[in-house]
C-alpha positions as CSV (number, residue, x, y, z in Angstrom):
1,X,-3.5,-14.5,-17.3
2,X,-0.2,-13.3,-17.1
3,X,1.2,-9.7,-15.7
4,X,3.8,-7.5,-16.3
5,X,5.4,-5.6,-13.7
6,X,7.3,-2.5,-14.0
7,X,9.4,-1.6,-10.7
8,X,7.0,1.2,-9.7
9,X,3.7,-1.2,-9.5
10,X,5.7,-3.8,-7.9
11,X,7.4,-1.0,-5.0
12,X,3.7,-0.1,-3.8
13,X,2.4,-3.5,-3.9
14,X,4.7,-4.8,-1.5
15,X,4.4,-1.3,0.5
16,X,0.9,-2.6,0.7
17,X,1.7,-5.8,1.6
18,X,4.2,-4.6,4.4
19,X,1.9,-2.6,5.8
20,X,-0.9,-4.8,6.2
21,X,1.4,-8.1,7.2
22,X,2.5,-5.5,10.3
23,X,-1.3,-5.1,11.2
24,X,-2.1,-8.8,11.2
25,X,0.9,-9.9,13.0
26,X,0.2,-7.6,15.5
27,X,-3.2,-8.6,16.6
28,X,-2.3,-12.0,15.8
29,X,0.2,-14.7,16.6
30,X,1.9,-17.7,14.9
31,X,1.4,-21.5,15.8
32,X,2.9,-23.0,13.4
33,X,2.4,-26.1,11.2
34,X,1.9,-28.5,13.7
35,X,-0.7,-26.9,14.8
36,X,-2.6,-27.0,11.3
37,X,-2.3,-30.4,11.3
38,X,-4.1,-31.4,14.3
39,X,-7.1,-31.3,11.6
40,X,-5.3,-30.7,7.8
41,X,-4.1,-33.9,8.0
42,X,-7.0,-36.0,8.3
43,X,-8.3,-37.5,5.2
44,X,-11.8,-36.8,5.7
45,X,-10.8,-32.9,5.4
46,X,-8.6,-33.2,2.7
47,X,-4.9,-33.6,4.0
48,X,-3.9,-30.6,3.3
49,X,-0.7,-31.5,5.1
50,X,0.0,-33.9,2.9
51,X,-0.9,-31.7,-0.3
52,X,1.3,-28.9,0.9
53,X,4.2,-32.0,1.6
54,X,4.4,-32.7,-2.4
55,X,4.5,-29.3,-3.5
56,X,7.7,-26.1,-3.5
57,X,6.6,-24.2,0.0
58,X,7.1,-27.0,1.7
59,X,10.6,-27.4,0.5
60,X,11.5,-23.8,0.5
61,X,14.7,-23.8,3.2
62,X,16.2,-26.6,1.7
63,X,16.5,-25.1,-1.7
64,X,18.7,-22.8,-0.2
65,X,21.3,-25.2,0.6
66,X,21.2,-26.0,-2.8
67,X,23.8,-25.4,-5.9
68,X,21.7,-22.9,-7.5
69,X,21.1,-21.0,-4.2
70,X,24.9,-20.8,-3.7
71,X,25.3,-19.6,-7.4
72,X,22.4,-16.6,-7.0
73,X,24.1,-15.8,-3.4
74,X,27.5,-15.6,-5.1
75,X,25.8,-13.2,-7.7
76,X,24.0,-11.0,-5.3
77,X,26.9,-10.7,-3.6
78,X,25.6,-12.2,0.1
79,X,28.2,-13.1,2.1
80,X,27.7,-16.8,3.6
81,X,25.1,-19.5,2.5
82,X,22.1,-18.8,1.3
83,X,19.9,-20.7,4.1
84,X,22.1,-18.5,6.6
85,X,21.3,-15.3,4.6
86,X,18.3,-12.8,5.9
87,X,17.7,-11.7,2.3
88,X,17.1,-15.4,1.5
89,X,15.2,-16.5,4.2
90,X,12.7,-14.0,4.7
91,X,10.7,-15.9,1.9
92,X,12.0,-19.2,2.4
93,X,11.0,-19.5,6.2
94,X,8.0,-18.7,7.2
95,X,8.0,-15.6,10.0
96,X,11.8,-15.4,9.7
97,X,13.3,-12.7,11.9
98,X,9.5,-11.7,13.5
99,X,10.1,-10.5,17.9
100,X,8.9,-13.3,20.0
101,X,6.1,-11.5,20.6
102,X,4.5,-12.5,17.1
103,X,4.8,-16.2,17.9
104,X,1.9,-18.2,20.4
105,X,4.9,-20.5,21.9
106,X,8.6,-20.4,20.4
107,X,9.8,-18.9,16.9
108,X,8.7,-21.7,14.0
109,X,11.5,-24.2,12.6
110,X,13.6,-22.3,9.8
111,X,13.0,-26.7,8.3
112,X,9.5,-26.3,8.2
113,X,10.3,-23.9,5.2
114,X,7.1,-21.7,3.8
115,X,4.0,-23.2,6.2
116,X,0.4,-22.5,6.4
117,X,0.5,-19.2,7.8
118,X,2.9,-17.5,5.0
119,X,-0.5,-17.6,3.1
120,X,-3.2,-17.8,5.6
121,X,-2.0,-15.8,8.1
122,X,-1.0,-16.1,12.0
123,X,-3.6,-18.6,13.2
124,X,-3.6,-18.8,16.6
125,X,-7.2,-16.9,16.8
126,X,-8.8,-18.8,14.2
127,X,-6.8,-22.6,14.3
128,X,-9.9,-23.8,16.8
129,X,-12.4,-26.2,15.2
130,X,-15.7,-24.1,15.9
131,X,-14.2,-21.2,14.0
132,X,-12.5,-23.0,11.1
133,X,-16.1,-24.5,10.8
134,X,-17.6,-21.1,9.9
135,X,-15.7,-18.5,7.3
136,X,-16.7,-15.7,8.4
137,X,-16.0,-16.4,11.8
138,X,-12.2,-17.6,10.9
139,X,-11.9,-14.4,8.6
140,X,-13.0,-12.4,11.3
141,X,-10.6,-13.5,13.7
142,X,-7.4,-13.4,11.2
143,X,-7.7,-15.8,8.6
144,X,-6.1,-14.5,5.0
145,X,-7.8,-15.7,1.8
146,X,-4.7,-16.1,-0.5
147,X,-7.0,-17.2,-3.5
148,X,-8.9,-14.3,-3.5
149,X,-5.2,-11.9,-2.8
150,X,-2.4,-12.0,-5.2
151,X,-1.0,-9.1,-2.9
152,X,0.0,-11.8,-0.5
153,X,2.0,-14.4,-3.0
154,X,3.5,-10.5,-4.5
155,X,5.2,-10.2,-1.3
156,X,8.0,-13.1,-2.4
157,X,7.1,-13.8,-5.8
158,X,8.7,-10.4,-7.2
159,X,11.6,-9.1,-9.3
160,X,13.7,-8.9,-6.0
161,X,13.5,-13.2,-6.2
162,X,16.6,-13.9,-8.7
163,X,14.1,-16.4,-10.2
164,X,11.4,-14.3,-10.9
165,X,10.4,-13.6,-14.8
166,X,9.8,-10.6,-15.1
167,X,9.2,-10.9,-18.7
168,X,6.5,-12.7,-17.8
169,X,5.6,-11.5,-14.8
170,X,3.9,-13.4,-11.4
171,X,0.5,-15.8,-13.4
172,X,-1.4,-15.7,-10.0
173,X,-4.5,-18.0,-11.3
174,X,-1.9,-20.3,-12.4
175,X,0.6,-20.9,-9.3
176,X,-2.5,-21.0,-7.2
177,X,-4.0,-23.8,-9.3
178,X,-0.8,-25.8,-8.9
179,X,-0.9,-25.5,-5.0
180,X,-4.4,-26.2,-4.7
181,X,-5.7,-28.3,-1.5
182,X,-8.9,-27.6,-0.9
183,X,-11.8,-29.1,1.6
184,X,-14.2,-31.3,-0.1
185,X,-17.2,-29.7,-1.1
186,X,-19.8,-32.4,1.0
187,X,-17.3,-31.2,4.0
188,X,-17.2,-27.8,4.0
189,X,-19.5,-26.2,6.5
190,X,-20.3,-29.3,8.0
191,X,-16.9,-30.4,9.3
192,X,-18.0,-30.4,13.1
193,X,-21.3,-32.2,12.4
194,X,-19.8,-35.3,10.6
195,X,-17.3,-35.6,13.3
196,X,-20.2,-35.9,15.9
197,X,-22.1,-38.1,13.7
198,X,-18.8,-40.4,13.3
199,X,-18.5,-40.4,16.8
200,X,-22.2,-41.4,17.9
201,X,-22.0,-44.3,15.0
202,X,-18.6,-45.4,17.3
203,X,-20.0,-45.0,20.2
204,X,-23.3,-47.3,19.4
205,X,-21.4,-50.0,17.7
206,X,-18.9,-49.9,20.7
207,X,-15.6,-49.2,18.6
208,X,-13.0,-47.0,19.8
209,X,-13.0,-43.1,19.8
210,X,-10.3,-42.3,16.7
211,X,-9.6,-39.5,19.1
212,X,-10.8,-36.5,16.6
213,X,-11.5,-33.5,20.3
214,X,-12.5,-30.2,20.0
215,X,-8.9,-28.8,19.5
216,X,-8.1,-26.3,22.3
């Protein structure tokens, strides 16, 4: 289903969005997309690292170094490069310009482009296995549901992008299908308990632990 957005609509939803990033981020930090991967990269979960590789987020930074980039720059009147330009990168790079104080460690790589937590929010209180096993839990301690919240893709994909149509407005069912990487349905919920059932079958036929620990 497609939208139209008039500036007004578009002004309070990312008012919204501003105001409710600011709350998350400051009860929550950022780990970045290593961190995700301890576990989105496995197979048996999905590889959601690998799904998120193929697709435009991941690519996001170096888009801005680009010939099209350097055009819309030009015509938006930003002095420099785009992928040196604050009005670019906020949606290009995930966190971009946050305090230290957001971020579990260091800042996250301007390279790794537009990561998990652009859409899923600052994980460090819900990246752990035991929570990630249990939704409610991982909601309850931070996690965003961007399925479910158009509000959160809105707060890039807007008239203020110079690619945005907005003729035709932001088709949220539709971008979110093309980006989908979900956990496999005989997985879900039961993560932790096919890990320790893989294990024991290991550890009774005497082959080697594939080294799958509780992620601290």
């Amino acid at each position: 289903m497609r939208r139209e957005w008039t500036s007004i609509p578009v002004l309070v939803a990312l008012m919204l969005i501003a105001g409710a990033a600011t709350a998350a981020e400051a009860d929550h930090k950022y780990v970045g997309v290593k961190k995700c991967a301890t576990c989105h990269k496995k197979e048996l979960i999905g590889d959601q690292l690998g799904e998120w590789k193929k697709g435009p987020h991941a690519k996001a930074y170096e888009v801005l170094k680009g010939e099209e980039a350097a055009k819309f720059a030009v015509e938006r009147g930003i002095a420099g490069p785009a992928n040196e330009a604050e009005d670019c990168l906020k949606c290009h790079v995930t966190a971009y310009g946050m305090p230290a104080s957001a971020f579990a460690k260091a800042p996250l790589k301007s390279s790794n482009s537009v990561q998990c937590e652009s859409c899923h929010g600052p994980g460090k209180d819900y990246r752990k296995k035991k929570t990630m096993s249990d939704r409610d839990k991982s909601i309850a301690a931070g996690m965003w549901e961007p399925g479910k919240d158009e509000k959160i893709c809105l707060g890039c994909h807007n008239q203020d992008s110079p690619t945005f149509d907005a003729a035709a407005g932001f088709d949220f069912d539709a971008r979110k299908e093309e980006i989908q990487h979900p956990i496999p349905e005989e997985v879900k919920g039961k993560y932790l308990e096919i890990v320790a059932q893989r294990k024991a079958e290991r550890k009774a036929s005497g082959a080697a632990d594939d080294g799958d620990e509780e992620d601290e």
